[in-house]
C-alpha positions in Angstrom: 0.0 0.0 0.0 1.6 3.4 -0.9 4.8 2.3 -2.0 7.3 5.6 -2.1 10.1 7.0 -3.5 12.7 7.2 -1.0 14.8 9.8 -2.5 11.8 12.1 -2.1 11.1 11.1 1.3 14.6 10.3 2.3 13.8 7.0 4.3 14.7 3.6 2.8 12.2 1.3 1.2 13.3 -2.7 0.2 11.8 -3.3 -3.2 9.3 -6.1 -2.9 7.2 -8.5 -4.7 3.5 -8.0 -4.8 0.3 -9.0 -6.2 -1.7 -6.2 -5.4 -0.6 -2.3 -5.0 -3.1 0.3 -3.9 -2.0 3.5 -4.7 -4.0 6.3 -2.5 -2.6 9.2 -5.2 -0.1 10.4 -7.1 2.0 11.9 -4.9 5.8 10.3 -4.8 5.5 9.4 -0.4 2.4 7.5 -2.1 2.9 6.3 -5.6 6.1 4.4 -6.4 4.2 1.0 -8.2 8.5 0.5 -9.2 8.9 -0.1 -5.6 7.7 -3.6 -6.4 9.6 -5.8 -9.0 7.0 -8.3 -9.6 3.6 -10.6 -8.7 4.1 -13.4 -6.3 1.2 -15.7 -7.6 -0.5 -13.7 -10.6 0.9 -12.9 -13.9 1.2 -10.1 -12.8 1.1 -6.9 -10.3 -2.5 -5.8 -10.3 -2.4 -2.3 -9.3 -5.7 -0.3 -7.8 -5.1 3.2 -8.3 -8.8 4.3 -9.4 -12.1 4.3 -7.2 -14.2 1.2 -7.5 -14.9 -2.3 -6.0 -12.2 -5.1 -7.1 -11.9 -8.6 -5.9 -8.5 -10.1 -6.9 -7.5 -13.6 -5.5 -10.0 -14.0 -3.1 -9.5 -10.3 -1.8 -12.2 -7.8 -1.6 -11.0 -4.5 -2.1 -13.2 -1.4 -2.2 -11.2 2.3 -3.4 -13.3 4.8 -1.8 -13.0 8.9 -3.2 -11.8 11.3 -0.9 -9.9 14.5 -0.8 -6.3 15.2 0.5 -7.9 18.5 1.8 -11.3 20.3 2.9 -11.7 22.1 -0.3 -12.5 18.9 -2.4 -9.4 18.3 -3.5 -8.5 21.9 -5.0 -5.5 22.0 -2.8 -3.7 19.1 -2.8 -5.8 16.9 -5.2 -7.8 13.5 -4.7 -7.1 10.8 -1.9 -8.4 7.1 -2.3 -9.3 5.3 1.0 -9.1 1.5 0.7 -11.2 -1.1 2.6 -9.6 -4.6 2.7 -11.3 -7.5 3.4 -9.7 -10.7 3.5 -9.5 -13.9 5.5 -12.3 -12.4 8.1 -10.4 -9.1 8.6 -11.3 -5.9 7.6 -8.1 -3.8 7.0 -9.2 0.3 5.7 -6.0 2.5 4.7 -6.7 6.6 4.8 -4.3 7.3 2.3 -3.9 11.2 3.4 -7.2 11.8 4.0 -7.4 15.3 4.3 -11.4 15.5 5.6 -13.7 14.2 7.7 -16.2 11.2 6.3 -19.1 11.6 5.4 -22.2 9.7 7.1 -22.3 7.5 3.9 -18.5 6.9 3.6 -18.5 5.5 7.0 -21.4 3.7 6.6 -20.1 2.3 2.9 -17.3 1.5 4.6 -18.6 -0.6 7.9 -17.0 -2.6 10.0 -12.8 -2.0 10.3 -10.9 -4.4 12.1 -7.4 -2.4 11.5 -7.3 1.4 10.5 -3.7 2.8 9.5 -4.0 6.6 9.3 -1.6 9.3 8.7 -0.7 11.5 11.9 1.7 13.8 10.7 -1.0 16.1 10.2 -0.3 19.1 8.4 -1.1 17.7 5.0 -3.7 15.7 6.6 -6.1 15.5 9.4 -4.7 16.6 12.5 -4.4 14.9 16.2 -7.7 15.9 16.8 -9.8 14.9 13.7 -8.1 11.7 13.7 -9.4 10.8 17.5 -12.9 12.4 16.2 -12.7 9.6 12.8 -11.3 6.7 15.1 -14.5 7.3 17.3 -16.9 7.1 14.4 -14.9 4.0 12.4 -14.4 1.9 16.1 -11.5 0.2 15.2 -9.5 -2.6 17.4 -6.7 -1.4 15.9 -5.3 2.2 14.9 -2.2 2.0 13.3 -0.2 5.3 12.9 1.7 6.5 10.0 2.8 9.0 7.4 5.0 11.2 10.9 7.8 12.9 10.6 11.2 10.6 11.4 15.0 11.6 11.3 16.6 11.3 8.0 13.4 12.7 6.3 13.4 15.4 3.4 12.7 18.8 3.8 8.9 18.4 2.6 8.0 16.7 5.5 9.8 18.9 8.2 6.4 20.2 9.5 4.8 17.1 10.0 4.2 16.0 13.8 6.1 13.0 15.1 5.1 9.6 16.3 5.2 10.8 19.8 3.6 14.0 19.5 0.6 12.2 18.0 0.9 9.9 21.4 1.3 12.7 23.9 -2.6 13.4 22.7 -3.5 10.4 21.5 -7.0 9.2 23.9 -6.5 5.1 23.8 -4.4 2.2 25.2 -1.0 1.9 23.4 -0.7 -1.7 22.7 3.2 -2.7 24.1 6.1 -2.5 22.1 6.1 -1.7 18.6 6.4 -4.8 16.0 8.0 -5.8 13.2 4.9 -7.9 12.0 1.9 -9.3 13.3 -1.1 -11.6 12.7 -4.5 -10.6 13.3 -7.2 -13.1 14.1 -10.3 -12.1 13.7 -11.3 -13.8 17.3 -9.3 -12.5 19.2 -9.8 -8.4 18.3 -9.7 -6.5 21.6 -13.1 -5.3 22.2 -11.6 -1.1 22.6 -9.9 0.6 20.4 -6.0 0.3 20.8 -3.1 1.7 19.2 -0.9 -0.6 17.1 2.8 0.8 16.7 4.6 -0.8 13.4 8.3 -0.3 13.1 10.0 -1.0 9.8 
């Protein structure tokens, strides 16, 4: 999801295989598809970069049409939220949403096991709106991204840290970040917890 170009952001990014990309738009910390060198089980890479409702391999994916800003996109363009659903997990990616949801959106959307939003703000939703959206959607799991880490480019100097989003942040910090981890479907915690990924 959102491979990007690491000379634009500065940070390094492995290429990878994949089967599926979703790109949320076509910003480079968003949109490098030649990040990924190949399919692991399809022809090939089957990229979702346009709103709609796919199903690829057994995955149900639906692209959603947002905004990277509040003036519908006149600022900083279009933003494509993506809603996962595979093996009994519901997985949605905010992209850099850059707005609240609508009524519909969320209710188009449903149940969301795992939520990863951006909390660098700035160019997105800030602290606030994004404790506001995790309220509405009633995750089990938030899991932050898109924050501003040494070793970044200068475009992203503004953007709030990982602990600044955490010094406001309203709900249990699950442990230590991971590397990777598995989410069953029966054994979601019943609140809303934040999930810290390391790379």
């Amino acid at each position: 999801m959102d491979p990007f170009k690491t000379d634009f952001v500065g940070l390094p990014l492995t290429k990878d295989l994949a089967d599926i990309v979703t790109i949320s738009h076509n910003h480079d910390d968003h949109n490098d598809i030649g990040m990924v060198t190949g399919p692991v089980t399809r022809a090939s890479t089957f990229v979702i970069d346009k709103e709609g409702e796919y199903e690829i391999g057994g995955v149900e994916i639906s692209a959603i049409k947002t905004y990277h800003d509040k003036a519908e996109g006149t600022e900083r363009g279009k933003n494509l939220i993506t809603y996962v659903r595979m093996d009994g997990v519901n997985v949605l990616h905010l992209g850099d949403l850059g707005h609240k949801l609508t009524e519909a959106q969320i209710e188009k959307i449903g149940s969301v096991d795992v939520v990863m939003v951006n909390v660098g703000g700035v160019m997105s939703l800030e602290t606030d709106e994004v404790m506001e959206l995790m309220k509405e959607l009633q995750p089990s799991y938030v899991v932050p991204m898109h924050y501003k880490m040494d070793g970044m480019t200068e475009p992203f100097a503004k953007m709030h840290t990982l602990q600044e989003f955490l010094d406001k942040n309203k709900f249990v910090v699950t442990g230590e970040p991971v590397h990777k981890i598995k989410v069953d479907p029966d054994s979601l915690p019943d609140d809303t917890q934040v999930l810290i990924m390391n790379a």
